[in-house]
PABATI-857991 format. One record per residue (C-alpha): residue in one letter; residue number from 1; x, z, y. Coordinates in nm, 3 decimals, always signed. Example, Ala and Ser with C-alpha at 12.3 -4.5 7.8 and 13.67 -1.06 7.14 Angstrom:
<rs>
r->a	k->1	east->+1.230	up->+0.780	north->-0.450
r->s	k->2	east->+1.367	up->+0.714	north->-0.106
</rs>
This chain:
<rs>
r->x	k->1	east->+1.944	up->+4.767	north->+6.181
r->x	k->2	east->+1.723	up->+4.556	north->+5.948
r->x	k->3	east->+1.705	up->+4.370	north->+5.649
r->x	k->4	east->+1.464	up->+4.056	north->+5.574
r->x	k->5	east->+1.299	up->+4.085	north->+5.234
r->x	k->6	east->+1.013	up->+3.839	north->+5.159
r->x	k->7	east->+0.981	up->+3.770	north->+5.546
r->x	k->8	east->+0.912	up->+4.105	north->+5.618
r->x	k->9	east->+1.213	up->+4.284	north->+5.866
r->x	k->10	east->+1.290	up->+4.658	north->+5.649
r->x	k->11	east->+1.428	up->+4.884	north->+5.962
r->x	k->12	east->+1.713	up->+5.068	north->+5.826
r->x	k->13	east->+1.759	up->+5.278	north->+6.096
r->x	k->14	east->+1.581	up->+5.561	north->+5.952
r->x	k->15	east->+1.711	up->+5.578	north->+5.561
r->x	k->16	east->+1.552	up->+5.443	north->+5.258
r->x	k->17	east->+1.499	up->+5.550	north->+4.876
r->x	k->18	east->+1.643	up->+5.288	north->+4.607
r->x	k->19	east->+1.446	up->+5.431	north->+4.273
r->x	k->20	east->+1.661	up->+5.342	north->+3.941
r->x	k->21	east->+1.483	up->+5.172	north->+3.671
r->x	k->22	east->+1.716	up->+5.047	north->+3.377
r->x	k->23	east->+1.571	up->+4.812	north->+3.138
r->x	k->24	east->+1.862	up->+4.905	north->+2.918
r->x	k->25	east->+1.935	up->+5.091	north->+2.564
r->x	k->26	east->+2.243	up->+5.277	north->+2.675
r->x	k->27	east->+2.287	up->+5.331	north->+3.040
r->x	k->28	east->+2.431	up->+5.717	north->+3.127
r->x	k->29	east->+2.154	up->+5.847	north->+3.202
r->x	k->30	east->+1.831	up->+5.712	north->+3.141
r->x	k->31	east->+1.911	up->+5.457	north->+2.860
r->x	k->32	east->+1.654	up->+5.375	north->+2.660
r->x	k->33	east->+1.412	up->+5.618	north->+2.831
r->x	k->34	east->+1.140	up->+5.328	north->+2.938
r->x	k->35	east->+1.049	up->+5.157	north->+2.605
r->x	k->36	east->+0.734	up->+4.977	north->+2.673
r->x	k->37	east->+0.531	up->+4.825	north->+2.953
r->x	k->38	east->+0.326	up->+5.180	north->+3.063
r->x	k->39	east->+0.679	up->+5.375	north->+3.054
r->x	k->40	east->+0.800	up->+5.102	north->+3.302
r->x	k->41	east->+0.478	up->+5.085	north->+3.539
r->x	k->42	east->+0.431	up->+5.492	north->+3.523
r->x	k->43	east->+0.770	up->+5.499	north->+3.633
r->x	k->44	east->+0.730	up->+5.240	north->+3.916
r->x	k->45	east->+0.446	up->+5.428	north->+4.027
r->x	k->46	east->+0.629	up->+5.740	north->+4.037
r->x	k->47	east->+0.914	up->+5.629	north->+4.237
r->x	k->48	east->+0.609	up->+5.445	north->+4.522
r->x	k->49	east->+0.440	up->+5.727	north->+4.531
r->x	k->50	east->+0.707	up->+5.937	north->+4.591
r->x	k->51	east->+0.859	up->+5.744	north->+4.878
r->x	k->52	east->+1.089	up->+5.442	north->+4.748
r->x	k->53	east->+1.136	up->+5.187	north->+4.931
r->x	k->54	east->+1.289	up->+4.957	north->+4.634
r->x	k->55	east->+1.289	up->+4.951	north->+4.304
r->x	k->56	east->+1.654	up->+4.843	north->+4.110
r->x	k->57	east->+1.617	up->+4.743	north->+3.808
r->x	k->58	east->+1.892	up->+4.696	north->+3.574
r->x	k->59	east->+1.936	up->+4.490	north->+3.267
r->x	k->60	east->+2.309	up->+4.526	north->+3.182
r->x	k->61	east->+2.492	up->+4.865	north->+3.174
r->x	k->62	east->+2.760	up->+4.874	north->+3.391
r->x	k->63	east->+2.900	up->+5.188	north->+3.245
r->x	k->64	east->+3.250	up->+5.231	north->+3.069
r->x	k->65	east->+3.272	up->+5.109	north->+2.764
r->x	k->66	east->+2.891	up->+4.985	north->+2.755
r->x	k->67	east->+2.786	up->+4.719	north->+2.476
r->x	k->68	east->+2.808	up->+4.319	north->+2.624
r->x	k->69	east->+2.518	up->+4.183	north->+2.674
r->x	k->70	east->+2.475	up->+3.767	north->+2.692
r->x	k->71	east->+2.308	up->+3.601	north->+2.953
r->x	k->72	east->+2.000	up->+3.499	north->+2.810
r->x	k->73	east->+1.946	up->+3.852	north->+2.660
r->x	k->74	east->+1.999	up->+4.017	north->+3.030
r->x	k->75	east->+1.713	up->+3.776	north->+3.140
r->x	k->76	east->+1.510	up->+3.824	north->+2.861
r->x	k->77	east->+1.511	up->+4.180	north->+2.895
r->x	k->78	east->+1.462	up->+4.139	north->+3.302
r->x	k->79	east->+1.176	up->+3.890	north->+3.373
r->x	k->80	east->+0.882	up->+4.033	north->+3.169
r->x	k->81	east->+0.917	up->+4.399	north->+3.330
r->x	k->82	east->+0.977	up->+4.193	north->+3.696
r->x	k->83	east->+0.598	up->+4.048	north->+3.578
r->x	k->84	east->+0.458	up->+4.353	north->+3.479
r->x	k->85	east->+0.585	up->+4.550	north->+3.778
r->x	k->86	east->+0.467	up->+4.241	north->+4.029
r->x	k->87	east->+0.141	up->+4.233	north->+3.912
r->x	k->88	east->+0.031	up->+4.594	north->+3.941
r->x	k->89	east->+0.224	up->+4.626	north->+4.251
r->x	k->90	east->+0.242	up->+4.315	north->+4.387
r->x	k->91	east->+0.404	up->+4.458	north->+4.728
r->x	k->92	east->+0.714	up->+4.625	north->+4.600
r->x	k->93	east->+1.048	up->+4.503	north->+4.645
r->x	k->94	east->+1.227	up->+4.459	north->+4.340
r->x	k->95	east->+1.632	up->+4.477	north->+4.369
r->x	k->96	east->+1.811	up->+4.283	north->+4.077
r->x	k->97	east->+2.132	up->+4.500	north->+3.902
r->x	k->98	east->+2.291	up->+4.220	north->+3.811
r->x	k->99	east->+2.656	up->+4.015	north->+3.859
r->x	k->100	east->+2.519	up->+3.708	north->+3.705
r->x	k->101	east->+2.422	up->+3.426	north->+3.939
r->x	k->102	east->+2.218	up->+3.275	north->+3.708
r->x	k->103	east->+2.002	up->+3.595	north->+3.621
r->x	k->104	east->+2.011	up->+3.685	north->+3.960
r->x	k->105	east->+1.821	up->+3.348	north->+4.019
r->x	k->106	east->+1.566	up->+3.364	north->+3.762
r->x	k->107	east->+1.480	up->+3.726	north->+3.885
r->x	k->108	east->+1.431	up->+3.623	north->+4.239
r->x	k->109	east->+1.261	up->+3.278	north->+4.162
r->x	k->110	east->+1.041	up->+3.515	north->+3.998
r->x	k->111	east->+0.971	up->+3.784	north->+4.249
r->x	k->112	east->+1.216	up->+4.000	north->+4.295
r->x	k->113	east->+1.361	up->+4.068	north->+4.680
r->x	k->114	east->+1.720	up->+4.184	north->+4.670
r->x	k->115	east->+2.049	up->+4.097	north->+4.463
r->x	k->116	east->+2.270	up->+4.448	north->+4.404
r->x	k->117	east->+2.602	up->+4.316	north->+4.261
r->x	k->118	east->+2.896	up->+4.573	north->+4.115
r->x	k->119	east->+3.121	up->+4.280	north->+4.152
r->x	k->120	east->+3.086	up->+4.152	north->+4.490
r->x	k->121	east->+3.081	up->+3.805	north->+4.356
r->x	k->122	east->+3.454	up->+3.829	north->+4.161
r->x	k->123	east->+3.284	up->+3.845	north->+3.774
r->x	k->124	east->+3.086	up->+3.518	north->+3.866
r->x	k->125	east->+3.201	up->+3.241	north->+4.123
r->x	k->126	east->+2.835	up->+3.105	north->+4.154
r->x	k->127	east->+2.688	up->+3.458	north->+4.299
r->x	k->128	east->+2.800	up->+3.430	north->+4.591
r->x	k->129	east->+2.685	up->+3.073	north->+4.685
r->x	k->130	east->+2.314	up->+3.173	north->+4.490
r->x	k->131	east->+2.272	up->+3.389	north->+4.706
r->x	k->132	east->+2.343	up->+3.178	north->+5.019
r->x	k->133	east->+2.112	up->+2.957	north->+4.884
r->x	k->134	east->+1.853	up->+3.241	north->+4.779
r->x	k->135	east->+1.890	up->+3.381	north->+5.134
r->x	k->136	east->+1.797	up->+3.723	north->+5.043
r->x	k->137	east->+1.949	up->+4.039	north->+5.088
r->x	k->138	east->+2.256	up->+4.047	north->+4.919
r->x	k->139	east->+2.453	up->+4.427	north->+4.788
r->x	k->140	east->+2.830	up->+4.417	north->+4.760
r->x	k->141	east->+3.033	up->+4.675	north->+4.597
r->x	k->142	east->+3.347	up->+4.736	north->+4.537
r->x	k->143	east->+3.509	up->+4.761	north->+4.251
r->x	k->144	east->+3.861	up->+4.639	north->+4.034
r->x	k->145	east->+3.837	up->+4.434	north->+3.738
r->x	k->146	east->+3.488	up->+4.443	north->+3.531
r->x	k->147	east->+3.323	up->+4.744	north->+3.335
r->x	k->148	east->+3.503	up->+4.728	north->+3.078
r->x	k->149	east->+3.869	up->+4.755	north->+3.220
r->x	k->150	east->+3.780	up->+4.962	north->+3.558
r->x	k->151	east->+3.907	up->+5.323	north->+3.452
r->x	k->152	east->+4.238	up->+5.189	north->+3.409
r->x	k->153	east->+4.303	up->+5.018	north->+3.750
r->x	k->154	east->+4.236	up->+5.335	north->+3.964
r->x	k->155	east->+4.540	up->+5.299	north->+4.140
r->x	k->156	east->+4.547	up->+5.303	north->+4.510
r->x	k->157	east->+4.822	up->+5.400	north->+4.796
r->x	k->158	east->+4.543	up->+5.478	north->+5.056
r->x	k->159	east->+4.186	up->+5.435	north->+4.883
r->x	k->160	east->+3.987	up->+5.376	north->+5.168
r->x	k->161	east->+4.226	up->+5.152	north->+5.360
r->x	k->162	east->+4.160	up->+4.931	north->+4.995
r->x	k->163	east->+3.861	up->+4.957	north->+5.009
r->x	k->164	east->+3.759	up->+4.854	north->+5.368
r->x	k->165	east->+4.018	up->+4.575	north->+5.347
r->x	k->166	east->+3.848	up->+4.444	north->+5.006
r->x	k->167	east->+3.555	up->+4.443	north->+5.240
r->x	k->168	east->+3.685	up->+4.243	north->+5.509
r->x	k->169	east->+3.760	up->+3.997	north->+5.243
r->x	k->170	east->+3.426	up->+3.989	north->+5.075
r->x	k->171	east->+3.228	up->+4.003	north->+5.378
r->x	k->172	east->+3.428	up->+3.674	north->+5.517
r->x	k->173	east->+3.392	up->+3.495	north->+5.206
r->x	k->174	east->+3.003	up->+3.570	north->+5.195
r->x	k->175	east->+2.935	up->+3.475	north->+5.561
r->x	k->176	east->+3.133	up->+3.147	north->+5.512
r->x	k->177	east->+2.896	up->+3.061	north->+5.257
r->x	k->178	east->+2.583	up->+3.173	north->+5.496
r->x	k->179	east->+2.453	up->+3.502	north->+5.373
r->x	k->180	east->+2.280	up->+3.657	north->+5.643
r->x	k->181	east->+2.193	up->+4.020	north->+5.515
r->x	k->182	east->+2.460	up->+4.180	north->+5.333
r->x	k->183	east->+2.492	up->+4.558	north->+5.243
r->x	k->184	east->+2.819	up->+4.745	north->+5.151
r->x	k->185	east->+2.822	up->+4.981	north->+4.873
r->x	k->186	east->+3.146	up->+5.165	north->+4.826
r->x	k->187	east->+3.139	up->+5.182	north->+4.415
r->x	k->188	east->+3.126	up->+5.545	north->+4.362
r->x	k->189	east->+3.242	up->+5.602	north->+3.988
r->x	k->190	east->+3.386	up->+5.236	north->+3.954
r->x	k->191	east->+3.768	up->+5.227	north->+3.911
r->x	k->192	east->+3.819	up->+5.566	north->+4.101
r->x	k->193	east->+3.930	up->+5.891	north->+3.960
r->x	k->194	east->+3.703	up->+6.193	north->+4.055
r->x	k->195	east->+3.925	up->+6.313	north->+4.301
r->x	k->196	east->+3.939	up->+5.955	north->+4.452
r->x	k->197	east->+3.572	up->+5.980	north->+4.494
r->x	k->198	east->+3.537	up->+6.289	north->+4.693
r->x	k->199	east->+3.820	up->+6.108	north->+4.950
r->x	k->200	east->+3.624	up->+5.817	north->+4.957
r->x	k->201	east->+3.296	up->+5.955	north->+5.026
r->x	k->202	east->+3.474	up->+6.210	north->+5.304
r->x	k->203	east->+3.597	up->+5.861	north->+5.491
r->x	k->204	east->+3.284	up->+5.696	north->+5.407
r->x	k->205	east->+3.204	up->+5.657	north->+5.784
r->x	k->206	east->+3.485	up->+5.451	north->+5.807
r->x	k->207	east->+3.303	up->+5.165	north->+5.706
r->x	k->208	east->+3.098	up->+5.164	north->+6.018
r->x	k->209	east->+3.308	up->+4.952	north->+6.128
r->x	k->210	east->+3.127	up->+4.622	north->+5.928
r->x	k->211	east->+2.821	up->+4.670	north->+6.165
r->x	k->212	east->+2.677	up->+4.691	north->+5.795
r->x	k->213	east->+2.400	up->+4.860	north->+5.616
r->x	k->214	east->+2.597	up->+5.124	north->+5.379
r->x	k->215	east->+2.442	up->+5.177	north->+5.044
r->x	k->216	east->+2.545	up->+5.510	north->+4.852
r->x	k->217	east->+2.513	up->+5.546	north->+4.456
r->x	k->218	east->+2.616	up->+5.877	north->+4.347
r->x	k->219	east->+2.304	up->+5.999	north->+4.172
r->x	k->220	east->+2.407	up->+6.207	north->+3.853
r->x	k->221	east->+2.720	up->+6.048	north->+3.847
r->x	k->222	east->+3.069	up->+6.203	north->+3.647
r->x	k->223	east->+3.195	up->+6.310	north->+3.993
r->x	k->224	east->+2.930	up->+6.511	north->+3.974
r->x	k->225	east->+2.875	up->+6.649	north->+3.652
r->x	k->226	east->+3.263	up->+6.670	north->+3.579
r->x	k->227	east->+3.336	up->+6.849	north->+3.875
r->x	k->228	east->+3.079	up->+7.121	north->+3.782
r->x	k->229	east->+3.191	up->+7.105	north->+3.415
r->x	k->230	east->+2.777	up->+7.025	north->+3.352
r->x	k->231	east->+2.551	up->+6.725	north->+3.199
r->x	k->232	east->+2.396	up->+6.401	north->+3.397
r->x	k->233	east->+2.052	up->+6.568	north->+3.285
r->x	k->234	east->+2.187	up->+6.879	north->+3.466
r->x	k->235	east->+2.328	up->+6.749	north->+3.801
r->x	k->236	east->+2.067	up->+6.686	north->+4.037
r->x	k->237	east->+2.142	up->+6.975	north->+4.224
r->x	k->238	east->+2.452	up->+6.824	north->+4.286
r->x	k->239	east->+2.324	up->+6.510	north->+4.389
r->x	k->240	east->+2.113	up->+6.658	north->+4.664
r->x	k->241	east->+2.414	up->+6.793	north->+4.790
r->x	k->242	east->+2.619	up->+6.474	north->+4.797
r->x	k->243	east->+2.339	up->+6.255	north->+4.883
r->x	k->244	east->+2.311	up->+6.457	north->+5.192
r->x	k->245	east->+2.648	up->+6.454	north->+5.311
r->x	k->246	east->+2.651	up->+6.088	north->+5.228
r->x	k->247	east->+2.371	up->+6.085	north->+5.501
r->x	k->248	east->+2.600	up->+6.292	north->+5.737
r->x	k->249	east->+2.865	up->+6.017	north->+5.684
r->x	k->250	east->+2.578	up->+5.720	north->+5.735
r->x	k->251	east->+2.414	up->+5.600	north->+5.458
r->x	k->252	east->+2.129	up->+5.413	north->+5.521
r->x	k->253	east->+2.004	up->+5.357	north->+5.136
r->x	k->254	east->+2.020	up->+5.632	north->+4.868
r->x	k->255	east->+2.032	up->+5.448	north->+4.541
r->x	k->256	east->+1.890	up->+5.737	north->+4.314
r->x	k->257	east->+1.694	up->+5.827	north->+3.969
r->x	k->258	east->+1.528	up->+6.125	north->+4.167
r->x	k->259	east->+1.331	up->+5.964	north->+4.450
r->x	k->260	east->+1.132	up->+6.274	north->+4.596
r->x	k->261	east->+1.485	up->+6.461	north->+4.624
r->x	k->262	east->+1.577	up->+6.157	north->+4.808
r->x	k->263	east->+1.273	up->+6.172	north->+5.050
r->x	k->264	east->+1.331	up->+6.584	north->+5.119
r->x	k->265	east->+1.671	up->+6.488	north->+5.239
r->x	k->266	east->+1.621	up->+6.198	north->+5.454
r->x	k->267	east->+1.326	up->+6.408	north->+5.615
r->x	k->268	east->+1.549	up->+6.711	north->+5.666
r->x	k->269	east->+1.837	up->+6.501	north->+5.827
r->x	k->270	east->+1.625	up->+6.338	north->+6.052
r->x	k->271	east->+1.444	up->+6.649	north->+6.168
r->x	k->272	east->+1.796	up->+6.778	north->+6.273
r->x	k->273	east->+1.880	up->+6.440	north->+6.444
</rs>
């Protein structure tokens, strides 16, 4: 199973490391963390050296209750560290956190490699057709209504029969349109109660059935920390734990602020395999 990023074929058939980099104030965990150009590049280079195989970067919290940000501010706060990042590592590929189309152009226009949007292409109608035209890797997760309303639509009869029905529907619409690489990412924290998460991520393998690359995102996330009545600071334990059994259940990118906890697991998996 591969991807095509910048003309270059990524085999996902042994698993990759998605390092976290927000370029925002207030995400959950690591808002506000990176404040200038050297906190952004030391970071980058942490994450290469230790194994990542992309590098997400973020301009618009998509957590509950997070401040809105416009447009123009999410590009103005994405393109210089895309720059910075490019031009000491010129070979990385950069993912775009973003369910703007127009953003999501700028960034790629400009060097980055991969879209990752929370919204499938339902918070902007232009995504998914950008990307079609973009023809780059393309994320979809899933997830009901936008940020700011998602805790209070956590209602399902049978979560993962939603869910892998919402991605029959999004996976139709994006092929129509041409998108050639697309990678399913179940939304782990995004309109699902904690105990919804756990049954999602024990049917996870259900989603084989797409044929798709499976992207899992549970890195010091409230199922986590909740769960073990701790902190996001104090839940990578935890994460090791999950991001293993997501593994088990066929993850083929870890989305993760931790990347060499990442690395140990995929290398310990694969030594069993």
């Amino acid at each position: 199973m591969t991807i095509n990023c910048k003309g270059n074929l990524i085999d996902l058939s042994t698993p990759k490391v998605m390092g976290i980099l927000n370029v925002t104030p207030n995400s959950f965990y690591d808002g506000g963390k990176y404040k200038s150009d050297s906190d952004f590049l030391n970071q980058t280079e942490k994450m290469l050296s230790e194994g990542a195989a992309f590098i997400d970067l973020g301009a618009y919290s998509s957590r509950p209750g997070a401040e809105f940000v416009t447009e123009e501010e999410e590009i103005n706060r994405i393109l210089p560290i895309i720059a910075v990042i490019l031009k000491r590592f010129p070979e990385t590929l950069l993912s775009i956190d973003t369910f703007r189309a127009q953003v999501a152009q700028k960034a790629i226009e400009n060097g980055a490699a991969v879209i990752n949007d929370i919204s499938a292409g339902l918070l902007d109608k232009n995504m998914l057709e950008t990307a079609a035209q973009l023809q780059v890797p393309y994320i979809m997760m899933h997830m009901k209504g936008n940020p700011n309303t998602m805790q209070s639509l956590a209602q399902y009869e049978d979560i993962t029969k939603e869910v892998t029905y919402y991605f029959s529907e999004r996976v139709s619409a994006a092929r129509a349109l041409g998108i050639n690489d697309i990678i399913l990412d179940p939304g782990f924290g995004f309109a699902k109660t904690l105990e919804q998460n756990y049954e999602l991520l024990r049917r996870t393998d259900f989603l084989s059935v797409f044929e798709l690359p499976l992207l899992i995102g549970i890195s010091r996330k409230s199922m986590i920390y909740k769960l073990l009545e701790t902190t996001p600071q104090n839940a990578l334990n935890g994460t090791t734990v999950l991001n293993t059994i997501a593994l088990q259940k066929g993850a083929h990118i870890l989305r993760v602020h931790d990347v060499k906890e990442a690395v140990e697991c995929i290398t310990i998996m694969e030594q069993l395999c």
